[in-house]
C-alpha positions in Angstrom: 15.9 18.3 -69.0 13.5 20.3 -71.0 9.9 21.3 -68.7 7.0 22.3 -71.2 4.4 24.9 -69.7 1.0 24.2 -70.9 -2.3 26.5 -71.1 -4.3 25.5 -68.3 -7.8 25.8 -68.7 -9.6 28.9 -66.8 -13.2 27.2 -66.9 -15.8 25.0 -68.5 -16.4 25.8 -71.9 -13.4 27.9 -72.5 -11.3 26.3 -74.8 -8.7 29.7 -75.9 -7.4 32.0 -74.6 -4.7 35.3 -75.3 -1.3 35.8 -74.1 -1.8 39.4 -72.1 1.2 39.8 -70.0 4.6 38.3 -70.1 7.0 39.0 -66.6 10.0 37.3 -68.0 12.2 37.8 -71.4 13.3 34.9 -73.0 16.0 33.2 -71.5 15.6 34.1 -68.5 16.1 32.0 -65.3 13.3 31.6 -63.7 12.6 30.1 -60.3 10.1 27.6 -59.4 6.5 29.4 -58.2 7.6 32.3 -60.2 5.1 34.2 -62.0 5.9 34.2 -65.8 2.7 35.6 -67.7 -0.6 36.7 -67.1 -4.0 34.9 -69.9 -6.7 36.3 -70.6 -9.7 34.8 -71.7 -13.3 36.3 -72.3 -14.3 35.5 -68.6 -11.3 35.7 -66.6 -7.4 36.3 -66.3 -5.0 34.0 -64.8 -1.4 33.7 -63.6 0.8 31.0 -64.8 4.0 30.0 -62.5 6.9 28.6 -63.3 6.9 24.5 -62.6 10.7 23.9 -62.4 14.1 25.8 -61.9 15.9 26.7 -65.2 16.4 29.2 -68.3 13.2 30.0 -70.4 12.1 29.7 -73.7 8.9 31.7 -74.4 6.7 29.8 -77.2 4.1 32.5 -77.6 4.1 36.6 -78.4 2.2 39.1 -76.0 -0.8 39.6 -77.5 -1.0 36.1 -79.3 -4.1 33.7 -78.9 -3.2 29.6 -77.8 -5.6 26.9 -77.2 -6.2 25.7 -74.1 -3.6 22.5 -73.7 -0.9 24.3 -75.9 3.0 24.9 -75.2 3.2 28.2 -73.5 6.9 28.3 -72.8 9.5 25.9 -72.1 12.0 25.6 -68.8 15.5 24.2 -69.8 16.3 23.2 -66.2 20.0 21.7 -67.2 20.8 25.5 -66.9 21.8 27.3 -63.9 21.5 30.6 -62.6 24.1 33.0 -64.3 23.9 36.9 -64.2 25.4 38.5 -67.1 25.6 42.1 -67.2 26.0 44.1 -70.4 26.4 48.1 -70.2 27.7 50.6 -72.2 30.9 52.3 -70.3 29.7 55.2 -72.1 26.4 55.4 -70.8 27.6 54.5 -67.5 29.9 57.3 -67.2 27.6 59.9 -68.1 24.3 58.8 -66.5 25.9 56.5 -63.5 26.2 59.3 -60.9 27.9 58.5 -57.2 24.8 58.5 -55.6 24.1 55.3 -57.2 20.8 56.7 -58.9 18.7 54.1 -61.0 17.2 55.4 -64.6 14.7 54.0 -66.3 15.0 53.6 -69.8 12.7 56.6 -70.9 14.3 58.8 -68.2 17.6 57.9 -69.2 16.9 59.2 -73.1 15.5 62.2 -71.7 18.1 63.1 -69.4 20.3 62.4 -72.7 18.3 64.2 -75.5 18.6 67.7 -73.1 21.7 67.3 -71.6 20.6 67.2 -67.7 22.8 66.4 -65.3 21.6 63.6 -63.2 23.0 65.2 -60.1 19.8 67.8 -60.1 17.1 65.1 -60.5 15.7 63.6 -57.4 14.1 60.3 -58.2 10.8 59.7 -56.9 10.8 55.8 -57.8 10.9 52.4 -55.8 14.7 53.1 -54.5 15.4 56.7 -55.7 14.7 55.2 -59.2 14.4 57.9 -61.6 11.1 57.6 -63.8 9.8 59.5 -66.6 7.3 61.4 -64.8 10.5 63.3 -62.5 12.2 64.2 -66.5 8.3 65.4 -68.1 8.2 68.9 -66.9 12.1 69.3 -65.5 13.7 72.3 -66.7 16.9 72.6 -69.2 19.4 74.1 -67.4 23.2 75.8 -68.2 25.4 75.3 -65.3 27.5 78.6 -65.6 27.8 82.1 -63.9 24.7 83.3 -65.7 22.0 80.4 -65.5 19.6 80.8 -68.5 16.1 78.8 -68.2 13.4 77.0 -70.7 10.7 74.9 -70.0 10.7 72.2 -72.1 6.7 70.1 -71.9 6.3 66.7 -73.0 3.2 65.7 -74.5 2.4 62.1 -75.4 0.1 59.4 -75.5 0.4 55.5 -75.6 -1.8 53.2 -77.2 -2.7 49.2 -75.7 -4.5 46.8 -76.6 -7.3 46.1 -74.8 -7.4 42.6 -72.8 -9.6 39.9 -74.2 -12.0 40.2 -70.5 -12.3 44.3 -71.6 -13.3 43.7 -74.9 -15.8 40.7 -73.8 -16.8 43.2 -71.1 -17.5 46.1 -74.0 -19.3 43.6 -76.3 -21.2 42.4 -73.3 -22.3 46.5 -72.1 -23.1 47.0 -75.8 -25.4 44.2 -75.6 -27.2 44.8 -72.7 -28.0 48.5 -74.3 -29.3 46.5 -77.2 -30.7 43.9 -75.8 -32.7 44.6 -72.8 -35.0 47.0 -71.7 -33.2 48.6 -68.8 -34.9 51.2 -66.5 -34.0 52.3 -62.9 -36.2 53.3 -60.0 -34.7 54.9 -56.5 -35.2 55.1 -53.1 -33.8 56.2 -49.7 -32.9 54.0 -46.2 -32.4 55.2 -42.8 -29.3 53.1 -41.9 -29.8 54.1 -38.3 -31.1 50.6 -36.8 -28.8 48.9 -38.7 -25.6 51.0 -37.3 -27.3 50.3 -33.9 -27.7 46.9 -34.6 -23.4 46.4 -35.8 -22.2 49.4 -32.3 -23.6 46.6 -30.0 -22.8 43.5 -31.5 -20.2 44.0 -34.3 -17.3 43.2 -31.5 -18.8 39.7 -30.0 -19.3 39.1 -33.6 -15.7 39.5 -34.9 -14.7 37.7 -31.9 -17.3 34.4 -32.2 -16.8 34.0 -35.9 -13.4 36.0 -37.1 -15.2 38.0 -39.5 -17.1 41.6 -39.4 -20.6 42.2 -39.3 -20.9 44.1 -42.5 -23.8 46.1 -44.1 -23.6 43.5 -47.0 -25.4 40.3 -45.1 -28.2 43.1 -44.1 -28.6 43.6 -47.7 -28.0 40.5 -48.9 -31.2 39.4 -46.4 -33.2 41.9 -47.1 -32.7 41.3 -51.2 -33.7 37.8 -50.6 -36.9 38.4 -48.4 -38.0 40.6 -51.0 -37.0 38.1 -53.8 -39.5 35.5 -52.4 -42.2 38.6 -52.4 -41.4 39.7 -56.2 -40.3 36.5 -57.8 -39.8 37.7 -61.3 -36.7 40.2 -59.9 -35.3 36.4 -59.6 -36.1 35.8 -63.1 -34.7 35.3 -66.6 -35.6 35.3 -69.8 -34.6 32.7 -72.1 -36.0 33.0 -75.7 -39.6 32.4 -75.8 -39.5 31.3 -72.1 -39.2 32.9 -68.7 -37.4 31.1 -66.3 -37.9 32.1 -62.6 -35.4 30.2 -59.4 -36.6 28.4 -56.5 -33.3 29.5 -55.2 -31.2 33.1 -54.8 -27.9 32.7 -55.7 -26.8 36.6 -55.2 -23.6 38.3 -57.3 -22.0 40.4 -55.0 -19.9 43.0 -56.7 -15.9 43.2 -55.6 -13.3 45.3 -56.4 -10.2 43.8 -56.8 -6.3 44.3 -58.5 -7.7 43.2 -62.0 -10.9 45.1 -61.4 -14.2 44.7 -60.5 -15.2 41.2 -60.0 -18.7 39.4 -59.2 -18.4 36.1 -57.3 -21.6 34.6 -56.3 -22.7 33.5 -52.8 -24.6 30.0 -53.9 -28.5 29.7 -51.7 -28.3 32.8 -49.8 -31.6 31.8 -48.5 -30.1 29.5 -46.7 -27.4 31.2 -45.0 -27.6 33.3 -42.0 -25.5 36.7 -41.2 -22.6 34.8 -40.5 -22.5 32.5 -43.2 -22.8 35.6 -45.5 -19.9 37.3 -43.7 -17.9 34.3 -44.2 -18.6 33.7 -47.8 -17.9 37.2 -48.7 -14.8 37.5 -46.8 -13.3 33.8 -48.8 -14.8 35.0 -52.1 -13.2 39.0 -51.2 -9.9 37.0 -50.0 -9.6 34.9 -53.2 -10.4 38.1 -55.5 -7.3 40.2 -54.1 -4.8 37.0 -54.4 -5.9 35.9 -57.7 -7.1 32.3 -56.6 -10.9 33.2 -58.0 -12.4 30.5 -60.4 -14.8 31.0 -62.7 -17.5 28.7 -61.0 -17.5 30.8 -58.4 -18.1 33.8 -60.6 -21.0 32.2 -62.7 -24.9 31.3 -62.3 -25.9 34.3 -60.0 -29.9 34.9 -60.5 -29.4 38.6 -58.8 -26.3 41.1 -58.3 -25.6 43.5 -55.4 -23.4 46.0 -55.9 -22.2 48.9 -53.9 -20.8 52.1 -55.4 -20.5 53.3 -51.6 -17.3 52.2 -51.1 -15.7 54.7 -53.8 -18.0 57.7 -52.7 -20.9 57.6 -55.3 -23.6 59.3 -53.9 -26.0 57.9 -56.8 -25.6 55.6 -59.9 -27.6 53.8 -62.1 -26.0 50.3 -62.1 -26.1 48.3 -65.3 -27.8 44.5 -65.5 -25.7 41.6 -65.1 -27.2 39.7 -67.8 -29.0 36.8 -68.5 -30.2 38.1 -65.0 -33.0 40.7 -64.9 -32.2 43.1 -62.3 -29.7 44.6 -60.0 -29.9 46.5 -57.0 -26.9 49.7 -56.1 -25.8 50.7 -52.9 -24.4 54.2 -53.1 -23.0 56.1 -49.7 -24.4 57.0 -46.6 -24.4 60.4 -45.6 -26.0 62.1 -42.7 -28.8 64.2 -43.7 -32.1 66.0 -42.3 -35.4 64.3 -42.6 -38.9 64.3 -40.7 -39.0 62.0 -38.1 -42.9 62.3 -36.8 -42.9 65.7 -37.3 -40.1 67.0 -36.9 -36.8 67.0 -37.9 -33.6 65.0 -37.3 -30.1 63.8 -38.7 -30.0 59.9 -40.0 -27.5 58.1 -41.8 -29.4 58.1 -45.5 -28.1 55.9 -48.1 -29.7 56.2 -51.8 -30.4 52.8 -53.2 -31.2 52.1 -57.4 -33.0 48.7 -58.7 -32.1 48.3 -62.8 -34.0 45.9 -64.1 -35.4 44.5 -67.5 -38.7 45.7 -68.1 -39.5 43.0 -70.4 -40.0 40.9 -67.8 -40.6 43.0 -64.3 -43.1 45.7 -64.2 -42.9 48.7 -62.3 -44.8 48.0 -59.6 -42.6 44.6 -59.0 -39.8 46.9 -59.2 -40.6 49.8 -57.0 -42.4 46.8 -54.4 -39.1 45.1 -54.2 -37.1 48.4 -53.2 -39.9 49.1 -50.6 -39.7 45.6 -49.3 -35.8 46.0 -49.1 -36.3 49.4 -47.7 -38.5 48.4 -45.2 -36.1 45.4 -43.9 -33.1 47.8 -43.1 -35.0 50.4 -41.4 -36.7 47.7 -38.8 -34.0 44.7 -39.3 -35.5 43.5 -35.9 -38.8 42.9 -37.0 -38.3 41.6 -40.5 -34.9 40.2 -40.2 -34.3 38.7 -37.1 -38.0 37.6 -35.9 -39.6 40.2 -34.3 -38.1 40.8 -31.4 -34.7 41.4 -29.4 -34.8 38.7 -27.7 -33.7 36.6 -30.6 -31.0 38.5 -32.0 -28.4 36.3 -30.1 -29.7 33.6 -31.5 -29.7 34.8 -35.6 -25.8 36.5 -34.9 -25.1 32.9 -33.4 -23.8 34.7 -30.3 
């Protein structure tokens, strides 16, 4: 019985897609579940699994575009599980040693081409497995009473081609240069109430609602207080029009295997620090096991992203278009500052508003970075109504 593999379809409105990856050579025998391939399209990638047991027949070339609905492969599931094994006794006598050592295939011409003894190679692969990079800069040597040495260095350089989201992605950068008028303005937070605020609670927190209280659903807050006092940093342009939300739907910046990712948490105004905490942790959880969609990773009228988390100290974070501005997180470091007159160590973080100055002024810009500013530095008044009393009640203790 013959199983045909179709191109599912990664989203609304995408109707083809590009073969990036394939796992499996044809005629292989695959398992059920199995990942076979990896498609790209100009919004996403996606794995596609094996349906049935059985030998495979790949349809398509790496690197070939199908339509959406197409034959990807088939699955002859008559067939049943046979290993063959096909070596070269040749081969096998010179590069099989009795330590059972395991060569790659560029390792193994290496190790040929200079005549090294696999015995003086330790493998640094899965298993011992001996890669390239242990054969690159290893020495020639002649086993006799006199040992003579030469350094032999490899130079080289591959060249791939670049997957259908990059090269959406690069048209996408390109036309944000061209296409907006992007400028940046900075400011600094004191993180200290906020790391006050997570000492005392973070634990009854994690405990109540299986998630963390992170610095992301004090940001995320903040952005939207400020949102509703500068609504044009919720605003697009479309054309001739400007189109400002009633709502904030807030793209939060993830990094993931495939790279970095921007899932969006739908009416943040709405939610409260634990419904933010959730929502990041599913759209986080789906990210790292490849289960995102691209609903979830469209219609955002703001981004958040945080550069923190790899060490930047300061960036100027580009615009997630067709929205107008963006506001970077960068990492907090303790540093001196004046503190009524005198001076004393804080947690600082740097924080960077891009935005399109076609449509928000400076002062809309700079206002919005004070308002979130001013949020995180007294969360208690601005954040969780005024006074201590209630912040039980908005952690949902």
């Amino acid at each position: 019985m013959i199983t045909k593999v179709k191109v599912p379809s990664p989203g609304e409105s995408i109707t083809e897609v590009e073969i990036s990856t394939w796992f499996v050579k044809d005629g292989d025998y695959v398992s059920k579940g199995q990942t076979i391939a990896e498609i790209d399209s100009d919004k996403a990638t996606l794995e596609i699994s094996a349906e049935e047991n059985g030998v495979i027949n790949l349809m398509v070339k790496k690197g070939e575009k199908i339509q959406v609905g197409d034959v990807l492969c088939l699955i002859d599931t008559s067939k049943e599980c046979k290993k063959e094994f096909h070596q070269n006794k040749n081969d096998e006598k010179e590069f099989h040693s009795v330590n059972a050592k395991i060569l790659s295939p560029a390792s193994k011409k290496i190790l040929k081409e200079k005549n090294i003894p696999i015995e003086s190679v330790q493998g640094t692969g899965k298993d011992g497995r001996i890669t390239k990079a242990d054969c690159v800069f290893i020495e020639n040597q002649t086993f006799s009473s006199s040992v003579e040495r030469s350094i032999t260095i490899y130079r080289s350089k591959t060249r791939t081609l670049l997957s259908s989201l990059r090269r959406k992605l690069a048209e996408r950068l390109v036309s944000i240069k061209n296409e907006t008028a992007s400028l940046t303005t900075f400011n600094e937070v004191d993180m200290q109430e906020v790391f006050l605020i997570r000492k005392k609670y973070k634990e009854i927190f994690q405990e109540r609602h299986g998630v963390h209280l992170g610095f992301m659903s004090f940001f995320t807050l903040s952005c939207v207080r400020a949102l509703k006092m500068y609504p044009d940093v919720n605003a697009m342009i479309s054309g001739e029009e400007k189109i400002n939300f009633e709502y904030c739907d807030i793209s939060i910046a993830i990094s993931g295997p495939k790279g970095l990712m921007v899932p969006v948490i739908r009416n943040a105004e709405h939610l409260s620090f634990r419904g933010i905490e959730q929502e990041i942790n599913k759209l986080s959880t789906r990210i790292q096991n490849g289960t995102i969609s691209i609903d979830e990773m469209t219609g955002g009228t703001f981004t958040i992203t945080n550069g923190g988390v790899f060490g930047s100290m300061l960036s100027t974070p580009i615009i997630n278009p067709p929205q107008s501005a963006i506001l970077g997180m960068h990492k907090i470091m303790e540093r001196p500052v004046a503190i009524n007159g005198s001076v004393e160590i804080r947690p600082i973080m740097y924080l960077a508003l891009s935005y399109d100055h076609r449509i928000i002024d400076g002062r809309e810009s700079v206002g919005f970075l004070k308002a979130v500013k001013e949020s995180i530095e007294n969360p208690i008044k601005f954040l969780m109504r005024g006074s201590e009393k209630n912040i039980h009640k908005i952690l949902e203790l």
